[in-house]
C-alpha positions as CSV (number, residue, x, y, z in Angstrom):
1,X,72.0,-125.7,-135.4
2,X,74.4,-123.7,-138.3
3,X,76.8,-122.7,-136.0
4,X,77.6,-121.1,-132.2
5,X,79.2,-117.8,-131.8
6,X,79.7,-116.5,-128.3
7,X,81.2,-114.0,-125.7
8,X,83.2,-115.4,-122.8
9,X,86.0,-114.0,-120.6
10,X,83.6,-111.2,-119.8
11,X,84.3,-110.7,-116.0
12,X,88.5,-111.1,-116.2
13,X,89.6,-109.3,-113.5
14,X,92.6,-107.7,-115.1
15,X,90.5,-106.6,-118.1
16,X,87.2,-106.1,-116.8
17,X,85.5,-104.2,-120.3
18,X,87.2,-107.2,-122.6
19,X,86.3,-109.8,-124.0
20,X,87.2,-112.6,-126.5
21,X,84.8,-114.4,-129.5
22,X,84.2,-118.0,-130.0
23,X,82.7,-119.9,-132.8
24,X,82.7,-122.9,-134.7
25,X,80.4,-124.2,-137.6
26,X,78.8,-127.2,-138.2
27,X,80.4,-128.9,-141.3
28,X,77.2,-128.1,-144.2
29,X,77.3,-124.2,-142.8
30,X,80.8,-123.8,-143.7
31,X,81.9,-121.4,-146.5
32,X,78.1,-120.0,-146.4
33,X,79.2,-116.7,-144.1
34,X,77.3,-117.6,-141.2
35,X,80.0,-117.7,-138.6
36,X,81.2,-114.0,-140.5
37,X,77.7,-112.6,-139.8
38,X,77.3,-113.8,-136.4
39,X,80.3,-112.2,-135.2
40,X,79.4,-108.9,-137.2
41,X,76.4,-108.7,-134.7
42,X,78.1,-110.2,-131.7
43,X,80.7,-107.6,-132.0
44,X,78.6,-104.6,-132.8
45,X,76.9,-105.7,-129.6
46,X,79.5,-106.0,-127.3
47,X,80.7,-102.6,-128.7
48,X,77.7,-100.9,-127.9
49,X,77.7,-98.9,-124.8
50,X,75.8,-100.5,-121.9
51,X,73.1,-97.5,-121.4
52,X,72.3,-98.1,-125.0
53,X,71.3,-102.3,-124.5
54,X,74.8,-104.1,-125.3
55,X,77.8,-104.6,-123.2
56,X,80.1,-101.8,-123.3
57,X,83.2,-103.5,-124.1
58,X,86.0,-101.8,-125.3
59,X,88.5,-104.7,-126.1
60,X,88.0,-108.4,-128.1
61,X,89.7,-111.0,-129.3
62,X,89.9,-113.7,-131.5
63,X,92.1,-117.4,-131.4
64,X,91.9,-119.1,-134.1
65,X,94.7,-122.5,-134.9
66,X,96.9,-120.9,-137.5
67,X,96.4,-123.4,-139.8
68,X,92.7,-122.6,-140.2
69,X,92.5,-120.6,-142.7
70,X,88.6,-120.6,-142.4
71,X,88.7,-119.4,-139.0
72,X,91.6,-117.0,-139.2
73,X,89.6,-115.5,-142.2
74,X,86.4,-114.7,-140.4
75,X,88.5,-112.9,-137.8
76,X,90.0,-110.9,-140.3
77,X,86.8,-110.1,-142.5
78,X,85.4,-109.3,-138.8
79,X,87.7,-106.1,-138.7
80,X,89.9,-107.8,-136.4
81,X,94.1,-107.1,-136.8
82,X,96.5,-109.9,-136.0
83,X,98.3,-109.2,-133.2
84,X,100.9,-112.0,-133.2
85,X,101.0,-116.1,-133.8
86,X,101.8,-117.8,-130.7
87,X,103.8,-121.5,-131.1
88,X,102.7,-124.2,-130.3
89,X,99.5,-122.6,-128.6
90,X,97.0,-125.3,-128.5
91,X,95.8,-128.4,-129.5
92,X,94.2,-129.5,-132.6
93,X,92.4,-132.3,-134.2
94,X,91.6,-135.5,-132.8
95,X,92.8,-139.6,-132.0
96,X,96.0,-140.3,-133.5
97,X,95.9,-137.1,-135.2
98,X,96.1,-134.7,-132.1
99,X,98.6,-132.5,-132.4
100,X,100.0,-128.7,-131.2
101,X,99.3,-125.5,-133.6
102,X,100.4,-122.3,-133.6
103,X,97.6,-119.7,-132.5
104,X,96.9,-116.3,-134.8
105,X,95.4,-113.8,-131.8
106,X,93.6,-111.1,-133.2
107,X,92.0,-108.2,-131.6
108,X,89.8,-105.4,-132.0
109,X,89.1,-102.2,-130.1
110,X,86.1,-100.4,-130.2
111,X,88.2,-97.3,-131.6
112,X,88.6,-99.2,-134.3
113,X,87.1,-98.8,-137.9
114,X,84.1,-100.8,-138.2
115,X,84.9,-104.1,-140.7
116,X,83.4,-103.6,-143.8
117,X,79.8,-104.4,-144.9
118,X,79.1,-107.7,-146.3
């Protein structure tokens, strides 16, 4: 496996046609815009209405730890605007290392200009 990219949050009761995209990459997939296409489709899927096959959202988002700069980039490639960095907004790394990060939360509407073709 390259990489996972994924919907969840779909059924959030105070923003039932949201949603927010996941992904990580496995460390040889990185750089190779793998995770960037995936969430191309993912998102032109969840935009598409439901009475046309995909899953008529109108609302995503993105986390990403602000210091990666991969992840954060993918978002932004993605068409996706930051809407604020949150401190100290989750954990990161592992062992001795663990520490908080700031969060960059991006979002997207379906309003919104599709992201450019890669």
């Amino acid at each position: 496996m390259l990489a996972n990219v994924g919907i969840f949050g779909l059924d959030t009761p105070r923003n039932p046609t949201g949603g927010e995209i996941g992904y990580w990459a496995h460390p040889d997939a990185r750089g190779r815009g793998v995770v960037g296409e995936a969430v191309d489709l993912v998102t032109a899927h969840a935009f598409t209405p439901v009475e046309a096959g995909g899953l008529g959202r109108h609302r995503l988002q993105i986390g990403a730890s602000w210091t990666n700069t991969a992840s954060r980039h993918v978002a932004e490639r993605a068409g996706f605007t930051l809407a604020g960095r949150f401190r100290e907004d989750g954990l990161v790394g592992v062992g001795e290392e663990r520490r908080l990060d700031d969060g960059g939360w991006y979002d997207r509407l379906v309003s919104d200009r599709p992201a450019c073709p890669r």
